[in-house]
C-alpha positions as CSV (number, residue, x, y, z in Angstrom):
1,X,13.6,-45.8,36.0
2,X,14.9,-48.4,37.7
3,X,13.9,-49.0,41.5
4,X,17.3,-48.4,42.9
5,X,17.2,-45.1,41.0
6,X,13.8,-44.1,42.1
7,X,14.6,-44.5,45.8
8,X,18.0,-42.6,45.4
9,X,15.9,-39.5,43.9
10,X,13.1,-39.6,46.3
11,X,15.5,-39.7,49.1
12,X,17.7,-37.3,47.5
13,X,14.7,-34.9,47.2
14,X,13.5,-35.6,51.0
15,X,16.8,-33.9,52.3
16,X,16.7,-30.4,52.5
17,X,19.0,-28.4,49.9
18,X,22.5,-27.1,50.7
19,X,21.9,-23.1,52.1
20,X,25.2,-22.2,50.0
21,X,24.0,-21.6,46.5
22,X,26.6,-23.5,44.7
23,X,25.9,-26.6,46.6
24,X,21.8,-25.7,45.7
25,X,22.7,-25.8,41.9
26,X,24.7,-29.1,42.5
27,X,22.0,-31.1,43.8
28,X,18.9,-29.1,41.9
29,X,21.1,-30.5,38.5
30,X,21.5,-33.8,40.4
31,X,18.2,-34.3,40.7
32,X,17.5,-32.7,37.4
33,X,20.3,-35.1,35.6
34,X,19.2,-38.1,37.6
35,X,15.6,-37.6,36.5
36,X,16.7,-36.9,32.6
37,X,19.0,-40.0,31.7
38,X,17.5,-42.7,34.1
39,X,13.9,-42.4,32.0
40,X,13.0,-45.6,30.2
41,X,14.4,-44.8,26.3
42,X,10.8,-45.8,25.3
43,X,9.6,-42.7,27.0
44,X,11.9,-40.7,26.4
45,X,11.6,-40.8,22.8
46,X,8.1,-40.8,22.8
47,X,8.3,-37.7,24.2
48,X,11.2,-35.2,23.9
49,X,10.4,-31.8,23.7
50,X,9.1,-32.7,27.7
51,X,12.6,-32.7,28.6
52,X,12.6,-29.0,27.3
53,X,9.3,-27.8,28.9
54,X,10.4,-29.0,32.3
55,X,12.6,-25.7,31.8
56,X,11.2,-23.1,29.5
57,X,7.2,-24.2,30.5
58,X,7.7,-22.3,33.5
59,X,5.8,-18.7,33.1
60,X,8.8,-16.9,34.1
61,X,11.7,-18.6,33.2
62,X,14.4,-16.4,32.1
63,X,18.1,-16.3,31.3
64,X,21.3,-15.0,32.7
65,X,20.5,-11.6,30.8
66,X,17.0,-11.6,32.2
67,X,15.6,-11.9,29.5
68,X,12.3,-14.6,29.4
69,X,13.1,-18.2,27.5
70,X,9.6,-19.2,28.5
71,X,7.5,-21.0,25.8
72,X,4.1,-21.8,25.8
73,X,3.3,-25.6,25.4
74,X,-0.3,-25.4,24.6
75,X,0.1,-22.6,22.2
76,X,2.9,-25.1,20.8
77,X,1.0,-28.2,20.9
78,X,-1.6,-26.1,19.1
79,X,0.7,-25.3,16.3
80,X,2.1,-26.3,13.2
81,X,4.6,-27.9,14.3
82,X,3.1,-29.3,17.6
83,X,0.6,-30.8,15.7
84,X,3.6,-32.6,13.5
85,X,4.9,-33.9,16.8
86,X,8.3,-31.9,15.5
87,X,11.0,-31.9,18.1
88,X,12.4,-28.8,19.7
89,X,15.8,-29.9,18.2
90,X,15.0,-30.0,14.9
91,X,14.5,-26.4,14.8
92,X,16.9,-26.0,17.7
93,X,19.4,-28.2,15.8
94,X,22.3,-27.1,17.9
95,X,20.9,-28.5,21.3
96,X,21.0,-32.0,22.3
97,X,19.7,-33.6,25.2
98,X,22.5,-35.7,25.9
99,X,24.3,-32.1,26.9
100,X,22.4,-30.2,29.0
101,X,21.7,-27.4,30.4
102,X,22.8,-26.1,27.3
103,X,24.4,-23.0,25.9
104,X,22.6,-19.5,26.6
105,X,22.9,-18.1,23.7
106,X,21.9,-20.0,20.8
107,X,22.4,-19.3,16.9
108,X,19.6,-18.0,14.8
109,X,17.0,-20.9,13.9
110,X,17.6,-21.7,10.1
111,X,14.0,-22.3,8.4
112,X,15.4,-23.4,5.2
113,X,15.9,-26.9,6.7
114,X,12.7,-27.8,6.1
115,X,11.2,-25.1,3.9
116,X,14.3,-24.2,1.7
117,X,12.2,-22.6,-1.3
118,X,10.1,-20.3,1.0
119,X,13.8,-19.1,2.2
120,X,15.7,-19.2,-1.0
121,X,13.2,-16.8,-2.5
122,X,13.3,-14.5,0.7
123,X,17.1,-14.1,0.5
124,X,16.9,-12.0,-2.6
125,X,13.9,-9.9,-1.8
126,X,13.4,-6.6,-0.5
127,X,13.1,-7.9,3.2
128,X,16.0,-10.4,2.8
129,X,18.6,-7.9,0.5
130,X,17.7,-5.5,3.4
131,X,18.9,-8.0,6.3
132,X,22.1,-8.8,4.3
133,X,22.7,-4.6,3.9
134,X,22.9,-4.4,7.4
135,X,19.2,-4.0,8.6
136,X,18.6,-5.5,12.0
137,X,14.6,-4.5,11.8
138,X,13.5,-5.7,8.4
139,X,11.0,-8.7,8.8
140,X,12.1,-12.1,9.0
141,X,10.3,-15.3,9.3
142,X,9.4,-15.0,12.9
143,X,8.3,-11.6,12.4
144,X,5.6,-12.8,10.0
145,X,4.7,-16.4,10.7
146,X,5.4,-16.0,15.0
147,X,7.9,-18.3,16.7
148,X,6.7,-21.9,18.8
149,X,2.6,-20.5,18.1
150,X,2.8,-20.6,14.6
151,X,-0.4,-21.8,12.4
152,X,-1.0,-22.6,9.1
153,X,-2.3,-19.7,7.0
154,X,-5.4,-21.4,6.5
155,X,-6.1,-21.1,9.9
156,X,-7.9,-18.1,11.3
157,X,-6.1,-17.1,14.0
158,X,-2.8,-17.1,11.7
159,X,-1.2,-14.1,11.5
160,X,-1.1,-15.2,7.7
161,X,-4.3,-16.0,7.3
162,X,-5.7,-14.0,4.9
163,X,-7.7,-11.6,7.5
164,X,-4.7,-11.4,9.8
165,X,-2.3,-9.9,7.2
166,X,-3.1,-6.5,7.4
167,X,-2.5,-6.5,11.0
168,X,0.9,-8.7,10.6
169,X,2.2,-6.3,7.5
170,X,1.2,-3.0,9.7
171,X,3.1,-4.2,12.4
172,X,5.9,-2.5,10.6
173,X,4.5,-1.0,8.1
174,X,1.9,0.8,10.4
175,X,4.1,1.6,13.1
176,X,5.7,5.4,12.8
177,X,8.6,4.8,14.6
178,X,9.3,2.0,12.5
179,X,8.8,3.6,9.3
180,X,11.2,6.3,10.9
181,X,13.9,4.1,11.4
182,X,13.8,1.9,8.1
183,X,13.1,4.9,6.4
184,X,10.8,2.7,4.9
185,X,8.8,3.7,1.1
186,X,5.5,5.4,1.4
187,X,5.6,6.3,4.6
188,X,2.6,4.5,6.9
189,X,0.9,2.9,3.9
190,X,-0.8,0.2,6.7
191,X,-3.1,3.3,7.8
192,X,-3.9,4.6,4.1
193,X,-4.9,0.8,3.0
194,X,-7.1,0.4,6.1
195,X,-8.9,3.4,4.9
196,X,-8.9,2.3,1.3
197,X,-12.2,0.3,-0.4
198,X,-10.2,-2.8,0.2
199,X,-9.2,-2.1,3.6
200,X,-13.0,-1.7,4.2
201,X,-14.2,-4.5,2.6
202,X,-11.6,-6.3,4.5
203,X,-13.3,-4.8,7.6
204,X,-16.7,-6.4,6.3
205,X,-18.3,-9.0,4.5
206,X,-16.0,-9.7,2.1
207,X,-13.1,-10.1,4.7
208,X,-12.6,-13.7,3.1
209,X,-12.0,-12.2,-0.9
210,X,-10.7,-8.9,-1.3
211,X,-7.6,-8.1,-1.3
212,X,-4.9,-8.2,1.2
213,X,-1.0,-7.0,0.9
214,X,0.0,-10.4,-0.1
215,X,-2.9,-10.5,-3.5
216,X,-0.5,-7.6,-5.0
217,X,3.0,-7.9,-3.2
218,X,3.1,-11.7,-2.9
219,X,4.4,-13.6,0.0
220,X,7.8,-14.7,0.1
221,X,8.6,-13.2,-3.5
222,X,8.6,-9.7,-2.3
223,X,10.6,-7.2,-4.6
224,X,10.8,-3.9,-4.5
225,X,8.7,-1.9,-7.3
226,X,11.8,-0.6,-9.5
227,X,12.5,-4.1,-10.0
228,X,11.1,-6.0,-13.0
229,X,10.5,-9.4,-11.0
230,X,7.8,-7.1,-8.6
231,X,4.7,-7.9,-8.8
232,X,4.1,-4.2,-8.2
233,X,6.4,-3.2,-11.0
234,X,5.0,-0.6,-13.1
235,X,4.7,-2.7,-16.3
236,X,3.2,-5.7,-14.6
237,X,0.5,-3.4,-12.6
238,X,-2.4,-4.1,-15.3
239,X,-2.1,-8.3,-14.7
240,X,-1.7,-7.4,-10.7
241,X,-4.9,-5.7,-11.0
242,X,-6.1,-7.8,-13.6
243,X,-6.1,-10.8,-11.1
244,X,-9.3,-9.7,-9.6
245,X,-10.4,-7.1,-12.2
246,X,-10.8,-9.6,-14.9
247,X,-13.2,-7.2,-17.1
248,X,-11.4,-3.8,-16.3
249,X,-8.1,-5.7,-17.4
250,X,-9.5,-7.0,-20.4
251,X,-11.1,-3.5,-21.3
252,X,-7.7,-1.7,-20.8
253,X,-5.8,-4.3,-23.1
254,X,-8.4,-2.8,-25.9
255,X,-8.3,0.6,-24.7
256,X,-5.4,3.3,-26.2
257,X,-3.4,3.2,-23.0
258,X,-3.3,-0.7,-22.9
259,X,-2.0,-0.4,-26.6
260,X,0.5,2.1,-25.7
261,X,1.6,-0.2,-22.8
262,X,1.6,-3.3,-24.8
263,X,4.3,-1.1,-27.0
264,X,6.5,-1.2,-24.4
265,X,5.2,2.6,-23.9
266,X,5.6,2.3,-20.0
267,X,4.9,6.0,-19.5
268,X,1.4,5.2,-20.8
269,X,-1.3,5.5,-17.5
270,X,-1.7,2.3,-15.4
271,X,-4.2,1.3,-12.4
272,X,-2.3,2.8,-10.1
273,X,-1.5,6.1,-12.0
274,X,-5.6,7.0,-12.3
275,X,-6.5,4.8,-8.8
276,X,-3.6,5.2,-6.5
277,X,-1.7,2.5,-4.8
278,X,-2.9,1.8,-1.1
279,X,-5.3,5.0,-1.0
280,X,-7.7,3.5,-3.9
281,X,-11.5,4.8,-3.4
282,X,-14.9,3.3,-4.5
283,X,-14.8,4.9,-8.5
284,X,-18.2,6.3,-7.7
285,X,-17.8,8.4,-4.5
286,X,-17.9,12.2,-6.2
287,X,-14.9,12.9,-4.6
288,X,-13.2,10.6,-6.8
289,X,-15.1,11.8,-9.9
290,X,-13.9,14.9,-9.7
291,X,-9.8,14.2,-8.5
292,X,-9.2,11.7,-10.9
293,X,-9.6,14.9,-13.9
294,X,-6.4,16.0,-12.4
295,X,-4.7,13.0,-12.7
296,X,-6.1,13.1,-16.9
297,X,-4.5,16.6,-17.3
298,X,-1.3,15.3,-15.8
299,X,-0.6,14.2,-19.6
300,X,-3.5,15.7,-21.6
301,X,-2.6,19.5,-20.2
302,X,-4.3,21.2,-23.0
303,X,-7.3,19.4,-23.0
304,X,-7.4,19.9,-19.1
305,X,-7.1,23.4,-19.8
306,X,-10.0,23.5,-22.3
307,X,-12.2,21.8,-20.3
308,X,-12.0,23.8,-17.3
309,X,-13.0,26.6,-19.5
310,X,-16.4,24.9,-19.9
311,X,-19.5,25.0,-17.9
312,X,-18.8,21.3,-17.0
313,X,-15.1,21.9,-16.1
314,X,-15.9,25.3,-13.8
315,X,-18.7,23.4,-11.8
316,X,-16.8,19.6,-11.5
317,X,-13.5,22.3,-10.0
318,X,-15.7,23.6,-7.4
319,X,-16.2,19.9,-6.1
320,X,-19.7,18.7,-8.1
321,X,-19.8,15.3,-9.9
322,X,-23.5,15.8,-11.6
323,X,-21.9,17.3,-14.4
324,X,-19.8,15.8,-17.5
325,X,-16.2,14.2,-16.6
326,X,-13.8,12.6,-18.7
327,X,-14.5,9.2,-18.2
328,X,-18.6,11.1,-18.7
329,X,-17.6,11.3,-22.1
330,X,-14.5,9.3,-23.1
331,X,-15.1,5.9,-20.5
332,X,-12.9,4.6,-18.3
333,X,-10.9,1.7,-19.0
334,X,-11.3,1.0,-22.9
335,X,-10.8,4.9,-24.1
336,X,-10.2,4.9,-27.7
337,X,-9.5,7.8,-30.1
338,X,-12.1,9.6,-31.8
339,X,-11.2,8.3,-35.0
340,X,-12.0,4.8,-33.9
341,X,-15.6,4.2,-34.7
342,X,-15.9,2.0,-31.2
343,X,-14.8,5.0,-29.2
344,X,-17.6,6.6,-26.5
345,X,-16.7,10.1,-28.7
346,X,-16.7,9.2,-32.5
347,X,-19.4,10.5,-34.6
348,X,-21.1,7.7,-34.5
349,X,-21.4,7.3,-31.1
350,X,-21.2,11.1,-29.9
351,X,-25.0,11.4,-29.7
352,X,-25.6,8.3,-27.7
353,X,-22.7,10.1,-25.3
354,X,-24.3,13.3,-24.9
355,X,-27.6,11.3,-24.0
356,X,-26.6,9.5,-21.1
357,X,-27.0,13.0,-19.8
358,X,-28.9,15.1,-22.4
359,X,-32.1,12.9,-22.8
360,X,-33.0,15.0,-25.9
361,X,-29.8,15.9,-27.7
362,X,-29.7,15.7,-31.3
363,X,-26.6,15.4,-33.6
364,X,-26.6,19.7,-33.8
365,X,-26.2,19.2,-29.9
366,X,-23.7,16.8,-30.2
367,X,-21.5,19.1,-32.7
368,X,-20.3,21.0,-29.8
369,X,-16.6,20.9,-29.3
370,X,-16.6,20.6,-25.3
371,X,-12.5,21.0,-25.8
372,X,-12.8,24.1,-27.7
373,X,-9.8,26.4,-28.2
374,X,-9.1,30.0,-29.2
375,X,-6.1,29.5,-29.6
376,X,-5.7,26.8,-31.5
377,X,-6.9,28.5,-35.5
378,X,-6.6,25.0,-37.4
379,X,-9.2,23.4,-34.9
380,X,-11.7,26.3,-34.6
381,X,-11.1,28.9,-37.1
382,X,-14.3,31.1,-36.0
383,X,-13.3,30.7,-32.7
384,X,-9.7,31.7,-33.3
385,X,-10.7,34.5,-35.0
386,X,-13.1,35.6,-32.6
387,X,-10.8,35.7,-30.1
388,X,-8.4,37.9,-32.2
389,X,-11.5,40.8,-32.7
390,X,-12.3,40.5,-28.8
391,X,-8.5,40.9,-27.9
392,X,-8.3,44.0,-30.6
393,X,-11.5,45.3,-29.6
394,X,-10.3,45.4,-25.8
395,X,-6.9,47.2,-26.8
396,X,-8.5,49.4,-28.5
397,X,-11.5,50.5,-26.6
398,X,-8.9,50.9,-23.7
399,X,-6.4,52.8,-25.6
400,X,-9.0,54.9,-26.6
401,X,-10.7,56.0,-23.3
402,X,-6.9,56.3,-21.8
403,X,-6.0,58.7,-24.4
404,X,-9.4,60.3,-24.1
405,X,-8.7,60.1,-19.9
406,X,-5.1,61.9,-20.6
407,X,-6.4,64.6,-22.5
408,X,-9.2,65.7,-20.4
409,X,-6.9,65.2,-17.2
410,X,-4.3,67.9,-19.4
411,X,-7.7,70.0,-20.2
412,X,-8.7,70.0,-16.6
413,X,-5.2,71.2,-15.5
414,X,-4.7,73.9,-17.7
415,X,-8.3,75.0,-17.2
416,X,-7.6,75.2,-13.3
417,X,-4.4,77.4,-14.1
418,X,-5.8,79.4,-15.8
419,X,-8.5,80.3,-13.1
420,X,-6.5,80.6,-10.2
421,X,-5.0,84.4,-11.0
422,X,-8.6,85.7,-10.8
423,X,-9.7,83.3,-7.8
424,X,-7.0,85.0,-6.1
425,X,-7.6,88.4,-6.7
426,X,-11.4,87.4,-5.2
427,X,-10.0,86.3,-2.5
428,X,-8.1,90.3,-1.7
């Protein structure tokens, strides 16, 4: 600033300010104006976004609809962009300092300047198909990566950093009244993933490595679960999982289910069908053990049905896990068919099976049929026709006591008629 320039503002600020507002504002943007344009170019362009702080760095800065335009400058200088030296108007592309003050209300800040993929993919996901239907609370950019404080995600205090997404997701996906209001799927599935054994081991020592909503969702890609590009989609669930679950995912591909899958045979079980979705539990907790049979006799009904007429089935329904389950017998992730002589349940391997529980079972042991049915004459004939005598013998051991109860009940009323003339004449 020249001298001349400097000794018009210093004696301009030395006289005390008009008492009628209007003539306040006049000389406050004098001075303001004065200060601005008669900087040194070289200063000013080493540092612009000054010229923006002198306003919004004040704590309580706000605009005509009282609402606060105050930013932070050391949370900015701390962040992303701070530490790009990016200028306010590059984001703020409408404003120029030439023009100023400028306009209250500024348009929406468009991202896809600089990160145009990031955005192009978020148009046509769940988020940004929900924005273009209308929704004025689905998330946005802001919502996720914050607004003049935002941090890379490698950072820890990111709130996409991958310890901070839980927290950042559940912001709306946590929050009831939200959920409410977008009507949003699954309800408050931030609370039943903070419970689950990867919300937990989020919560612990392996905070760094398992799995946060982004490891199945994905980040700017999301896509809701009916749609074939979702990661969450039900015939892309097994690589999801897979991702982490390398064995398991292997194991499944060679297992019946996996086949069926690989068919195209999408009602064939998945992770999620047996584990859940955001409520998943450590596989060996007995509570698990024993819930996941139901989820088996939601296609193998008959076999549930038989089971539960077992001594194993009876005790695992009252709650107990020290018994035989299904994945006891028939594993877990690579179940094959009887027939195959690699299955956990063909007669080569039955008596190994029975083992892991019955140290001294023998291959007469192991010919018990733990799925037995009486009902069922091709598969147990003995069975079948045991049932048949038992159900006979019942009907007629019944119809034969009721007939014998009628006739003695007719006996015992005719005998009493024909005793109460003479009881009567005993009685005069």
């Amino acid at each position: 600033m020249g001298s001349g320039g400097i000794a018009f503002v210093a004696k301009t600020m030395r006289r005390p300010l008009s008492l009628d507002p209007i003539g306040s504002v006049a000389t406050a943007c004098a001075i303001f104006g004065l200060a601005v344009f008669a900087m040194p170019s070289a200063q000013a362009a080493a540092d612009p976004n000054e010229i923006c702080f002198s306003c919004h760095g004040d704590k309580g800065a706000k605009g005509i609809s009282g609402k606060s335009i105050a930013v932070d400058g050391a949370a900015f200088g701390k962040s992303v962009h701070g530490e790009l030296k990016l200028e306010c108007t590059a984001c703020h592309a409408e404003v120029s300092l030439k023009k100023l003050p400028h306009a209250e209300k500024l348009k929406p800040v468009d991202c896809g300047n600089c990160h145009e993929k990031p955005v192009k993919e978020y148009a046509s996901t769940v988020h940004g198909m929900a924005r273009k239907g209308g929704s004025t609370v689905a998330a946005t950019c802001a919502d996720c990566h914050g607004t003049h404080d935002i941090k890379r995600s490698k950072d820890p205090d990111s709130r996409t950093s991958h310890a901070n997404l839980e927290a950042t997701c559940g912001k709306c996906h946590g929050n009831e009244a939200m959920v409410r209001e977008a009507k949003l799927p699954g309800g408050n599935v931030a609370s039943k993933f903070h419970d689950s054994i990867h919300g937990r081991a989020l919560a612990g020592a392996a905070r760094a490595s398992a799995p946060t909503c982004t490891n199945c969702h994905g980040a700017h890609g999301i896509h809701p679960k009916s749609d074939p590009q979702s990661t969450t989609h039900r015939a892309r669930i097994p690589d999801t999982c897979g991702a982490c679950h390398t064995k398991e995912r292997q194991d499944f591909a060679l297992g019946e289910h996996g086949k069926l899958r690989q068919e195209g045979n999408l009602s064939a079980p998945g992770c999620s069908d047996c584990h859940g979705a955001h409520t998943i539990q450590r596989h060996d907790l007995p509570l698990f053990q024993t819930e996941v049979i139901k989820e088996c006799g939601n296609c193998h009904v008959d076999y549930l049905a038989t089971y539960r007429d077992t001594f194993h089935g009876q005790v695992t329904a009252l709650g107990y896990s020290r018994v035989a389950t299904c994945a006891s017998c028939h594993g877990s992730h690579q179940i094959l068919p009887a027939s195959n002589p690699a299955s956990t349940v063909s007669p080569q391997n039955r008596v190994k099976t029975c083992q892991k529980c019955h140290d001294r079972a023998n291959v007469n042991f192991a010919n018990y049929d733990p799925h037995a049915n009486r009902h069922d004459r091709a598969r147990n004939p003995l069975y079948y026709y045991t049932g048949k005598f038992m159900e006979w013998l019942l009907i007629g051991v019944f119809t034969l006591f009721g007939i014998h109860t009628l006739l003695w009940l007719i006996r015992s009323l005719v005998e009493r008629s024909r005793r109460a003339p003479a009881a009567r004449e005993d009685r005069h």
